[in-house]
C-alpha positions in Angstrom: -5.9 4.0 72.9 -5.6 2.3 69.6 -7.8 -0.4 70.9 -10.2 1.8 72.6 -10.5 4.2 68.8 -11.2 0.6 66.9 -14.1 -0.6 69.5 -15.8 2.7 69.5 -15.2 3.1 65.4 -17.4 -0.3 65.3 -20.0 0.4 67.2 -20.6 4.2 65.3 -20.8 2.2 62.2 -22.9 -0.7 63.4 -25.2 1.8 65.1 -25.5 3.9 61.7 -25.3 1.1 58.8 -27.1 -2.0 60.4 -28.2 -4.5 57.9 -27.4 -1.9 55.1 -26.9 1.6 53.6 -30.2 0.8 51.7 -30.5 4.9 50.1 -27.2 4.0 48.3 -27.9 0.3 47.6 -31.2 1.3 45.9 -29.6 4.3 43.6 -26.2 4.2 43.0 -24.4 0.9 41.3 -22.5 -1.4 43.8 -19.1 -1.3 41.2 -19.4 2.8 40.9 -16.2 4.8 42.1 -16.4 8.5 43.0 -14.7 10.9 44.9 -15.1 13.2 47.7 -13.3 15.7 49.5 -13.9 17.4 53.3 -15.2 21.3 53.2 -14.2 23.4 56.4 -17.1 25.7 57.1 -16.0 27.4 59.9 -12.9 29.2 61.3 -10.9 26.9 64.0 -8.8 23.9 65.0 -9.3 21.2 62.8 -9.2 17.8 65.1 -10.2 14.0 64.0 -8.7 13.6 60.8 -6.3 10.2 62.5 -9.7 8.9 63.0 -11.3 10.0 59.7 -8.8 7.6 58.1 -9.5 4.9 60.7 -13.0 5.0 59.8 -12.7 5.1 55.7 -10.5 1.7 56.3 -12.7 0.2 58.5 -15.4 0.7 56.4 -13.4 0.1 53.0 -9.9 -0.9 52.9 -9.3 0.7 49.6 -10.5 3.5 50.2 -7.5 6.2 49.2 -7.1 9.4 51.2 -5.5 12.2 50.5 -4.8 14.3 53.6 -4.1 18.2 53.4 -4.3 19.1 56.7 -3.3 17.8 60.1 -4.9 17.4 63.5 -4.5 20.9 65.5 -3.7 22.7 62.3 -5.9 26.4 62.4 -8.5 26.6 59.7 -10.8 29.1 57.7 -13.8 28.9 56.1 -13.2 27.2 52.8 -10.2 25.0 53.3 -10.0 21.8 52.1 -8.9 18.9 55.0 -8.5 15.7 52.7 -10.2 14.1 49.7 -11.3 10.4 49.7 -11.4 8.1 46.8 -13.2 4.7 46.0 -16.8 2.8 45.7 -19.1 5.9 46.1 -21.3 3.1 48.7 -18.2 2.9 50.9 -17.8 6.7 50.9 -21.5 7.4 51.5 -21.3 5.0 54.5 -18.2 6.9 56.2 -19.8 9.9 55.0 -21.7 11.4 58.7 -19.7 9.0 60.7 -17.0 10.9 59.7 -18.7 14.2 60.1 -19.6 13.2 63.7 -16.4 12.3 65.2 -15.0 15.4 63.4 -17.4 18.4 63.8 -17.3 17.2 67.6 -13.6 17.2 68.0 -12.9 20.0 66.3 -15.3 21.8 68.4 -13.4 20.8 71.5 -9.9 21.6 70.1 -11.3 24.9 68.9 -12.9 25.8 71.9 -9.6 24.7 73.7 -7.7 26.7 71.8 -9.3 30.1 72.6 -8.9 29.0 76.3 -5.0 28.6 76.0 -4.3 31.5 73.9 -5.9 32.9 76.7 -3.4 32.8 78.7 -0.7 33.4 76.9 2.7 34.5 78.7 1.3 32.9 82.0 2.2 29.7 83.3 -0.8 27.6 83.7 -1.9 25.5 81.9 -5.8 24.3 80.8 -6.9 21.4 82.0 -9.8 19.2 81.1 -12.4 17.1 84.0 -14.3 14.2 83.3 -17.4 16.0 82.3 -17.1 14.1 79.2 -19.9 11.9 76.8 -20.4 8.8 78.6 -18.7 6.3 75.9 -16.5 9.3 74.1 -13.9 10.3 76.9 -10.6 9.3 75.0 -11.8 11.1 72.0 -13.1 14.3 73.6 -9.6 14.4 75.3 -8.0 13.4 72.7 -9.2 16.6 71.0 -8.7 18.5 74.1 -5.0 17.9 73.7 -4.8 18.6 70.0 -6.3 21.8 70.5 -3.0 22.6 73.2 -4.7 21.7 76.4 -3.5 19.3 79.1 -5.6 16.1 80.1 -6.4 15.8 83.7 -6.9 12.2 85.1 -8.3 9.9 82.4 -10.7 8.1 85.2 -11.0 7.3 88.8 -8.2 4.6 88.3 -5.0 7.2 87.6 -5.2 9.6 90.3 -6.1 9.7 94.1 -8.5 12.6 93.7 -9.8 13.6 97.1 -12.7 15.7 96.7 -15.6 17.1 99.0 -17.7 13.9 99.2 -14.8 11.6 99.8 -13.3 14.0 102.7 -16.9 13.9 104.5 -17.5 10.1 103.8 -14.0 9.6 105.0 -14.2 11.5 108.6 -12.5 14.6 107.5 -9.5 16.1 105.8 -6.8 14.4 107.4 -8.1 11.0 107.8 -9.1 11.0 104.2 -4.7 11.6 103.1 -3.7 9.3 105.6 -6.2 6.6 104.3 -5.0 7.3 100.7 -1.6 6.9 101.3 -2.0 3.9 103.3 -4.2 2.3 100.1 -1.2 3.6 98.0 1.0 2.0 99.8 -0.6 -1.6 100.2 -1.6 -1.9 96.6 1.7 -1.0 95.2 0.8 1.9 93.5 2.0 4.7 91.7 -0.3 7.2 92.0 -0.4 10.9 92.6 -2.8 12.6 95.1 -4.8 15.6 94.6 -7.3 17.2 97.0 -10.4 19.8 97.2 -10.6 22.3 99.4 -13.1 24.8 100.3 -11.5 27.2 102.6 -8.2 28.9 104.0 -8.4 26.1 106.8 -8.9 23.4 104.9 -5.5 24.0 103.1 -3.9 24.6 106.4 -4.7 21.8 107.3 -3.3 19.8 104.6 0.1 21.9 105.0 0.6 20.2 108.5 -0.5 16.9 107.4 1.4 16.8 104.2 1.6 14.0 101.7 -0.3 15.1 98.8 1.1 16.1 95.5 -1.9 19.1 94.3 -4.3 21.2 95.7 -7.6 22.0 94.2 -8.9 25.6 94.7 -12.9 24.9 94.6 -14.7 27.9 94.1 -12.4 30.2 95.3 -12.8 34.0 94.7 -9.9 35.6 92.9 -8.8 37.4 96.4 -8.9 34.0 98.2 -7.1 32.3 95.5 -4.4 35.0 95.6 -4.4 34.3 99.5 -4.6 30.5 98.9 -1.1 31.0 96.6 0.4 32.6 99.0 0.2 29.5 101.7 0.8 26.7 98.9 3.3 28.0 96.3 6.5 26.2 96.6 5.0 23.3 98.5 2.7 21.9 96.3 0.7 22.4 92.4 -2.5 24.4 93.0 -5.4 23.9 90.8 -8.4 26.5 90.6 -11.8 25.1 89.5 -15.5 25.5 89.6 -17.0 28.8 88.6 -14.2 30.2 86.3 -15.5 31.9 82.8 -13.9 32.5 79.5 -14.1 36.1 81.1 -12.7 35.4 84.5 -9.8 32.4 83.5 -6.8 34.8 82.7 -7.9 36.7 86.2 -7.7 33.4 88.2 -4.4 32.3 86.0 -2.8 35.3 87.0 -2.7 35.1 90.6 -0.4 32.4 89.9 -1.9 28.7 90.2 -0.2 26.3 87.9 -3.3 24.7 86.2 -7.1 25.9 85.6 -9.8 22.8 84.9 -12.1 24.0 82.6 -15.6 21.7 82.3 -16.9 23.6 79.7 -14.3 22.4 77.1 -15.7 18.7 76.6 -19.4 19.8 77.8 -20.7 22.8 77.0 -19.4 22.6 72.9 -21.1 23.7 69.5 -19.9 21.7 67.0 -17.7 22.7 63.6 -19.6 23.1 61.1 -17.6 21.0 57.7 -19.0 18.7 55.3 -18.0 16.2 52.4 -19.5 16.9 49.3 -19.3 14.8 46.0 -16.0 16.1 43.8 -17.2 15.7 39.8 
């Protein structure tokens, strides 16, 4: 992950800086020191400040922070996150690469949030997909955790996820498990399996064949998920996804499924509004 934060925090600043920060090289001495602190501008859950203070050392090793808040703290309009201290070049250089990483991720974990607190006093839990920004995935999760969600798989290397296409290129329901397990089993892996289903049968049919660790509810209507519930719970974890609103989540969640994937939290996102502004 660690890795993965210091290749992507590279290319952001090679992508924004290039040959030179020339606004800042043309107006402001190379020796002068300033500092500048991050204004909130909206209410929500503040996420990316671990990587904020990546990128100030990255850019400029002696660069000196001074964090207020932390990731997945709750905000206002007004607060105050950290304030940064050094050459005002090396702090105009972080400046919106900051800001981008940030604003995005706080987005996410705000957005996030709402969809937890959602479902409140139930048991399922939020789950992200991998409707993420090509390039961005760890981060976007990343803040999909902070703001108290649950990360599904990662990629298509940590789960056997069975889903519509794979069941029809593979011949059918039961062909497609036994095929899994068998891969599974020759490989030496430890992987779980999860499969979509689109109707009362299908998961009938997976109850007779057996050897799969969660079902996926794909567009299911609340009255077929509650019958879908009925034929799973106690045998396996049942997922519901595809179709299900901010309006309709608590509705699905309360028929009793243990998780709820929720594409809209990593693609659908406004950004938090914050900026870092000069201190004098």
């Amino acid at each position: 992950m660690i890795k993965y934060q210091d290749q992507l925090i590279e290319l952001a600043i090679n992508e924004d800086i290039g040959d030179g920060d020339h606004t800042s090289l043309s107006c402001i001495p190379e020796s002068a020191i300033g500092k500048a602190r991050l204004i909130v501008k909206e209410d929500g859950i503040i996420a990316g400040i671990d990587i904020a203070a990546r990128i100030f050392k990255k850019i400029d090793e002696n660069l000196q922070l001074d964090v207020i808040l932390k990731d997945g703290d709750k905000i206002t309009k007004g607060d105050i996150a950290f304030t940064v201290e050094g050459k005002k070049h090396s702090i105009l250089q972080a400046e919106r690469i900051v800001l981008n990483f940030m604003q995005r991720m706080s987005g996410i974990a705000t957005r996030t949030s709402e969809y937890v607190e959602l479902l409140k006093g139930l048991k399922t839990k939020v789950l992200d997909t991998r409707k993420t920004t090509p390039g961005l995935r760890f981060i976007e999760k990343e803040a999909v955790r902070i703001g108290g969600g649950k990360n599904h798989r990662m990629g298509l290397y940590d789960m056997i996820m069975i889903k519509d296409n794979h069941i029809d290129f593979a011949g059918g329901i039961v062909p497609a498990i036994s095929k899994s397990k068998e891969y599974i089993k020759s490989k030496n892996k430890n992987l779980k399996i999860e499969i979509e289903v689109r109707t009362i049968d299908d998961i009938k049919t997976i109850l007779q064949a057996g050897g799969i660790d969660r079902i996926m509810l794909d567009n299911f209507s609340i009255e077929k998920t509650k019958e879908a519930v009925e034929l799973i719970a106690g045998k396996y974890e049942i997922e519901s996804s595809g179709g299900i609103t901010y309006e309709t989540i608590r509705d699905y969640a309360a028929c009793g499924v243990d998780y709820i994937s929720v594409g809209a939290l990593t693609h659908q996102i406004k950004s938090l509004d914050m900026s870092l502004k000069a201190v004098f």
